[in-house]
N, C-alpha and C positions, 0 to 999 in steps of 0.2 A: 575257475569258471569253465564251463562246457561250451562248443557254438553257439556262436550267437545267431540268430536267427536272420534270415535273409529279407533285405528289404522287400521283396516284392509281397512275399507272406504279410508280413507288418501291414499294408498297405489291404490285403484283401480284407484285413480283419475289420477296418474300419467301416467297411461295404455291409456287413451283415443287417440285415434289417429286422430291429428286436420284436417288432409289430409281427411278423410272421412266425415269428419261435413260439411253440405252444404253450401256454402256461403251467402244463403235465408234462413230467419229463419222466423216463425211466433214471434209475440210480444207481450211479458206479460208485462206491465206496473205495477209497485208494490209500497206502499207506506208507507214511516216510518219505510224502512229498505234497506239495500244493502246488496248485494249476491255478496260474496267474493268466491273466487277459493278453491275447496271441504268444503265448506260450505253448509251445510245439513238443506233444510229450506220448515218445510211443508206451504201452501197458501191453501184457501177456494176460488175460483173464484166463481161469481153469476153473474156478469156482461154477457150478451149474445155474445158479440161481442170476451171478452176474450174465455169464453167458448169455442166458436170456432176455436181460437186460440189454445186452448189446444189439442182439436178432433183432430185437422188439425196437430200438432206435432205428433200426436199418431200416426197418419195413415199415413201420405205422409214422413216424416222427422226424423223418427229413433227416436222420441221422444225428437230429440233436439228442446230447443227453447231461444229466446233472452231474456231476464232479465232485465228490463231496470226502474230504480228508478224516481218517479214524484218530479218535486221541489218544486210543490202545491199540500198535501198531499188530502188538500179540493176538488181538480178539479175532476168531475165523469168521462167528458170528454176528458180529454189530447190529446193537440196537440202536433206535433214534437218540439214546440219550452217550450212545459212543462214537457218536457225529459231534463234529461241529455245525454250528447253526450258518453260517456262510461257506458256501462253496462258488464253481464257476461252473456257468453252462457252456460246453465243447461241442464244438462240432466232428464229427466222426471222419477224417480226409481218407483214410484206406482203414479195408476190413481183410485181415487174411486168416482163412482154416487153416491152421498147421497139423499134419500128422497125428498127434499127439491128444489130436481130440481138443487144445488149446485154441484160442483167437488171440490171434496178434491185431492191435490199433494203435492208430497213428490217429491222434485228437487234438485240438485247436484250442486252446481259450477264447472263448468268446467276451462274454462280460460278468461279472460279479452279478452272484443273486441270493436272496434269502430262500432257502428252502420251510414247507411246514406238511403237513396230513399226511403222514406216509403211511400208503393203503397198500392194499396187494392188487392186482391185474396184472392179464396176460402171462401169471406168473412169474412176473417180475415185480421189485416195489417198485412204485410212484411215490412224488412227492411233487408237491402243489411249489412253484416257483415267480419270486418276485424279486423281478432285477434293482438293484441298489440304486437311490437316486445319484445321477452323474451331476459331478458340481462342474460350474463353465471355468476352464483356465483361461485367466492372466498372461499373457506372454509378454508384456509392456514394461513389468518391474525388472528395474536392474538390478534387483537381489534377486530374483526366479534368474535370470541369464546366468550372473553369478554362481548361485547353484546348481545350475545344469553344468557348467563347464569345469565345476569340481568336480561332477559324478563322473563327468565324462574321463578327464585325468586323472582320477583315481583305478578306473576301470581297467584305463591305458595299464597305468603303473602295475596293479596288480596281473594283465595280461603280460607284461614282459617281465616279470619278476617269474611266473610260472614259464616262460621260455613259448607261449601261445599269441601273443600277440604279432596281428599280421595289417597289409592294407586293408583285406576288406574287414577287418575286424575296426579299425579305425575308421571306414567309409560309413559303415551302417552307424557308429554311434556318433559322427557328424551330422547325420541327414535325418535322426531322429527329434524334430523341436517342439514334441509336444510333454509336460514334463509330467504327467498320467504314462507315460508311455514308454518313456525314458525309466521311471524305476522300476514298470514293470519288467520291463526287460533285463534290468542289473539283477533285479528280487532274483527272477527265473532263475540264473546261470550264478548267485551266488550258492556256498553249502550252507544253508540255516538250517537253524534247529525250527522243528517243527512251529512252535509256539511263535517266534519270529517270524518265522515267514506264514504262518494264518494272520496274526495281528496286522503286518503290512497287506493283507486281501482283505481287510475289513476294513480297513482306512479307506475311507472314498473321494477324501480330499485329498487331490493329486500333489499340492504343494507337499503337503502333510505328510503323505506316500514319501516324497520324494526327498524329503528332510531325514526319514525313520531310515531310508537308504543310507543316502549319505553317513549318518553316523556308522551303520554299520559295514560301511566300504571302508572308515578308518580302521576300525578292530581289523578289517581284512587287510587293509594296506601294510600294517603292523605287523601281521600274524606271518602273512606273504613275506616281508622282509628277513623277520628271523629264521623265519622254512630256508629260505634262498641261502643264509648265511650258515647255516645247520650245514646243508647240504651242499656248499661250496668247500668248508671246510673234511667233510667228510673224504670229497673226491680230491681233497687235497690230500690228506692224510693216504686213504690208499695210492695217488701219486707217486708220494714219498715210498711208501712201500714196495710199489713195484718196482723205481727209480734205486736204493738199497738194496732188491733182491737182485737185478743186473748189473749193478756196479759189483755184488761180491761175486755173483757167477763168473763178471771178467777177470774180479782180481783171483780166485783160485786157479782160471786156464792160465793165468800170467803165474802163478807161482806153479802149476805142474809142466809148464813149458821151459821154466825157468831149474825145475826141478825141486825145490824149496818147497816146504812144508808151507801153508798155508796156517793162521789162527785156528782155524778150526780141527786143523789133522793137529796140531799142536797139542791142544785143549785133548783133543780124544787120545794122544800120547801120553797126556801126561797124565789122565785115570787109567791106562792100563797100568801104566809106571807103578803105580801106586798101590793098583789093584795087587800086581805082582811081588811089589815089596811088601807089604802086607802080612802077616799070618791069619788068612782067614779062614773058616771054617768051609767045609765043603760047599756046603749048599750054600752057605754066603759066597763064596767066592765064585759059584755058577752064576748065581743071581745078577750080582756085580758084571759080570761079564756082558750077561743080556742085557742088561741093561747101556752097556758104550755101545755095543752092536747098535741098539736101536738110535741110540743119539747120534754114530754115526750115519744111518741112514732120514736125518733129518737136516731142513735147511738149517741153519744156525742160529735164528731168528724165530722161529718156529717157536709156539705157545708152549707146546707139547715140549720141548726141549729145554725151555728152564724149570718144567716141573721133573724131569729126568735128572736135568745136573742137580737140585736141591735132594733128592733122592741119594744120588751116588755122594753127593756130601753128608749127608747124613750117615749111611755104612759106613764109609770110610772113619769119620769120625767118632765112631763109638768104638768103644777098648774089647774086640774079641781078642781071648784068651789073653788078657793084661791081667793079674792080680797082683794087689801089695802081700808083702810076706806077714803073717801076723805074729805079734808080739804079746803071748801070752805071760808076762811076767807078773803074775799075784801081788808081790809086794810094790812092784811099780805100780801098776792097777792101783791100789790100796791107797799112794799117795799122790797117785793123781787125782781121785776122786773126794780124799779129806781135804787137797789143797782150795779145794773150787766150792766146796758143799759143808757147812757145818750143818752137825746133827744130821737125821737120817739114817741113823744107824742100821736098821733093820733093811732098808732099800739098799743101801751100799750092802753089807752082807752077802742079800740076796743077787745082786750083781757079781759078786767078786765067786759067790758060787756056781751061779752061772757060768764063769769065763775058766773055774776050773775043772768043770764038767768039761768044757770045750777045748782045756789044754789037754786032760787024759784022753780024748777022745774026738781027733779035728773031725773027723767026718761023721760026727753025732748030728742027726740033724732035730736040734734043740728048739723047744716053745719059742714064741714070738714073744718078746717083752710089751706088756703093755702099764704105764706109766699113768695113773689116775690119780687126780687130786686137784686142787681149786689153783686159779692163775696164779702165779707166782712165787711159785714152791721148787722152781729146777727141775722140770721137766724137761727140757731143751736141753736145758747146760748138763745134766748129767748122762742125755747123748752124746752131746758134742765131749764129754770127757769119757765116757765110754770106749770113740772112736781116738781120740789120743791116747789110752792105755793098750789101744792095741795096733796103731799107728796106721788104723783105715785112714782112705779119705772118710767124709763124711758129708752127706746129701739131704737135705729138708726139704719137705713138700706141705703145704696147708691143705688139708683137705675140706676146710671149712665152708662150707656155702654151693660146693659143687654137686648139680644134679644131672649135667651130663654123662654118660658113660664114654664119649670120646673122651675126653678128659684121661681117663686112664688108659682106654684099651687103644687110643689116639683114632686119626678120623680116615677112611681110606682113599687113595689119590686122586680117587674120581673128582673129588669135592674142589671146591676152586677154595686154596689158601689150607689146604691139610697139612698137616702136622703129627709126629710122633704124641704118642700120649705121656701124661707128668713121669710115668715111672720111667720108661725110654731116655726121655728127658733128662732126669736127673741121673742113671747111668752115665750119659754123653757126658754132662759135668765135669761129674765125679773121675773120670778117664780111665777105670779101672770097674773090676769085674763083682770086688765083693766090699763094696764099699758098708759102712753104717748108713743106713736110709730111713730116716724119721719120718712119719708121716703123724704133721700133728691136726688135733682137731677131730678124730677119726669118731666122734660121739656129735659132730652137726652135716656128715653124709644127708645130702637128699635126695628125692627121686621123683622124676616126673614124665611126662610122654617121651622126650629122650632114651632114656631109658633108667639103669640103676645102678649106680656105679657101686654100691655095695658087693653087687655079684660079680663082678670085675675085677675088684680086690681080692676076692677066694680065689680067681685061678694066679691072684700076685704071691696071695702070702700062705698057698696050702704045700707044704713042700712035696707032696706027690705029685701037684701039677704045674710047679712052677720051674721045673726042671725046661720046659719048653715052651714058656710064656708065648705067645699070639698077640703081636701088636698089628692092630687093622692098618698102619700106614707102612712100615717094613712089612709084612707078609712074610714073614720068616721066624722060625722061631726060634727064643730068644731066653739064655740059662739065666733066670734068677736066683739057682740053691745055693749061690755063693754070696749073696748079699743079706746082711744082718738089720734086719726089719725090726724096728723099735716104733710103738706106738705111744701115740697121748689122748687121753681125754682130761674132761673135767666129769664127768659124769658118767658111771658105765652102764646105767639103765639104757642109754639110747645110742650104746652101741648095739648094733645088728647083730643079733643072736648068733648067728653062723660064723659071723667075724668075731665075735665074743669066744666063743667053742674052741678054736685056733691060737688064743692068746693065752698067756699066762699074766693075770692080773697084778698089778703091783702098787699099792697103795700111798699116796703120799698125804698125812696129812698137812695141815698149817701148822707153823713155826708157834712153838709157847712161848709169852713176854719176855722170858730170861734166851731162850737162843735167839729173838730178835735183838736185841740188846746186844749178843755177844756178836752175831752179822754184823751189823749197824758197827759195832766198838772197831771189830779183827778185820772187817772185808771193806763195808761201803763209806764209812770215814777217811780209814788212808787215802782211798782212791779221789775224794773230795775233799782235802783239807787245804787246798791251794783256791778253794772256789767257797772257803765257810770258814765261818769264827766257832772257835771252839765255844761250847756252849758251856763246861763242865758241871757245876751242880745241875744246871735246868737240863740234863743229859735223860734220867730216867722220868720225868714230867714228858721232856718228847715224846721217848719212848711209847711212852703209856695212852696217851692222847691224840699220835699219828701212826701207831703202827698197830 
């Protein structure tokens, strides 16, 4: 609520004499407020046409003029049908010229009236005014008392709930017993919405007025209550903050007085420790570096500082210059990949050629395997035996459904909750440099305003520029020519051309009824015969009718 209005004012307003107010009034259009009855409300007009409006009150009309609220607060223009049809007639208390070519006024509610005929004169509009019939208050009913002395301690409540309540603010809503008068005065200094506070200047029955209050002093006592607990807890919270940041400022003079490292020199000791034991690449290990610098030059607590330490845990954590040794042995190869896959002959093959192109020649930098064929045919698993024949680790990523390009190229620190992108990622896993890295799915890549993570994959998997990969959260660049990229689809129409160009396709069809049968008999019965009844003749009837 804003001041309340001082009794004496209240008191002149009931003195006006309507018989003398002209029934032509000039017209002030207003906007994002209503002018209730002895309602004290200054305006700045600049508009040329009001201005004249106001001249024109001053000089021809005793200073009275119409008050009439716009329903489009946006309109510069308003017509009679962007009025409301009830306004109040004001009286003019002070006229001041500012500078600025503006009039500044200080204007009165007088009483509710109906406006109609709005002509032009004087160069101002007019509009023809007829004051609202005044119904006679009751003040005898012990429900009208009742409900005054709710509005009144509602009023209180929501004044001291905003930290505004004082005596004369308690003087003036004692001494007010008329109840027309009373909720003018609450309507005033409440915030309504436009629509709320016209509908209460249209009500002419004061009880009635004074009921449409009330209710909405509850929404405000309510409203008032949670603000106050919002905002008690707020300056609690920073309490505690700044209460935490002086209790550590004293415990660190106690530990440099003391001589003793403090938690926080600690903490910045033991990422240099780290850094230093480390074999890191050069420009990693400058980065790293600036990076404790700045964490040291921050409070401990500081926002900015746990996205620093999630940072320097992240370098730290990922395997610069770790590689496993590879183990190109063909005939091991050979039986690690019969052990796990029957049939397939032509795809084993083409693997086992693969890995001996790569044992005459380690730094061949050899096609991308890409793996195509319908679910369920050992795509996966003859990764993951891939990476056991040559004793990587080995890393999977789904790329199914993703239309971000953070995703891959990862998102950068600015962001609140960034993150390394999947390939990053799945390096840190893996703990080493040239792991087997599956990426399966690579044929339901999507792409949308984000951006396209398809062309984010070319700088993953083109081995001319993945020598110094670019991840947007590291900012440093990062050797992927030692990791062996094996792709999957189900379908190679809807891999991306460009990504298609870079692979070397590898065909897997479905299993004919006799190598399901021989699966089923050699691989997935042993493994389930503790959990099944042997079935014996009805064996190839299964077969036939579930697989």
């Amino acid at each position: 609520m804003t001041d309340l209005l001082s009794q004496e004012m209240i008191q002149d307003a009931e003195n006006f004499d309507r018989s003398k107010i002209p029934t032509s009034l000039p017209l002030l259009p207003v906007r994002d407020i209503v002018l209730f009855t002895n309602m004290l409300l200054p305006i700045f007009v600049s508009h040329e046409k009001t201005k004249t409006s106001v001249e024109v009150a001053a000089k021809k009309f005793d200073l009275y003029i119409f008050v009439v609220t716009q329903k489009d607060p946006e309109q510069e223009k308003p017509s009679k049908n962007d009025l409301f049809n009830i306004g109040t007639v004001a009286k003019i208390l002070r006229l001041i010229r500012l500078p600025d070519a503006r009039i500044k006024i200080f204007i009165q509610g007088v009483a509710q009236a109906k406006w109609s005929d709005l002509y032009l004169q004087s160069g101002c509009n007019m509009v023809k005014v007829e004051f609202l019939p005044e119904t006679k208050e009751e003040l005898s009913s012990i429900e009208i008392q009742a409900l005054m002395r709710n509005v009144r301690e509602s009023s209180a409540a929501i004044l001291t709930l905003q930290g505004e309540y004082s005596d004369d603010a308690a003087s003036i809503l004692d001494n007010i017993h008329s109840p027309g008068k009373l909720a003018d005065l609450v309507a005033a200094n409440l915030q309504l919405k436009i629509d709320d506070a016209q509908k209460l200047l249209e009500t002419t029955d004061p009880i009635a007025r004074l009921n449409a209050v009330n209710r909405l002093l509850a929404k405000e006592v309510e409203l008032s209550a949670v603000q106050a607990k919002i905002q008690d807890d707020v300056q609690h919270e920073i309490s505690k903050t700044q209460r935490d940041y002086y209790l550590r400022e004293h415990l660190q003079a106690i530990y440099k007085e003391l001589g003793e490292p403090d938690e926080f020199s600690l903490e910045i000791e033991e990422y240099e420790k780290k850094i230093k034991k480390r074999k890191l690449p050069k420009e990693v290990h400058k980065e790293a570096n600036k990076q404790v610098t700045r964490l040291d030059q921050m409070q401990f607590d500081a926002a900015e500082a746990s996205i620093v330490r999630t940072y320097l845990d992240c370098i730290l954590e990922l395997p610069w210059n770790k590689y496993s040794k590879d183990m190109l042995d063909i005939p091991h190869a050979k039986q690690v990949l019969d052990s796990g896959h029957y049939g397939l002959e032509k795809v084993k093959d083409r693997i086992l050629e693969y890995l001996s192109v790569r044992k005459l020649n380690p730094k061949m930098k050899g096609p991308i395997l890409c793996f195509v064929g319908p679910p369920g045919v050992g795509k996966t698993s003859l990764g993951k035996a891939i990476a056991r024949a040559m004793k990587r680790k080995f890393v999977r990523v789904s790329l199914g459904g993703i239309r971000d390009e953070a995703e891959i190229r990862g998102h950068r620190r600015t962001y609140l909750g960034a993150m390394p992108g999947r390939v990053i990622h799945g390096i840190r896993q893996a703990k080493t440099m040239n792991p087997v890295f599956m990426m399966d799915e690579i044929d339901k890549l999507g792409f949308d305003v984000r951006g396209d993570p398809s062309s984010a994959l070319l700088e993953v998997l083109d081995p001319e520029q993945n020598i110094s990969f670019s991840d947007n959260y590291l900012n440093i660049d990062f050797d992927l020519s030692k990791v062996m990229f094996i792709m999957t689809a189900n379908i190679s129409e809807d891999i991306p051309s460009a990504l298609l160009d870079r692979m070397e396709q590898i065909d897997m069809p479905g299993y004919t009824q006799d190598e399901k049968e021989m699966i089923a008999r050699d691989f997935l019965i042993p493994r389930q015969k503790k959990k099944m009844v042997w079935l014996g003749e009805k064996f190839q009837s299964l077969m036939a009718h579930c697989c």
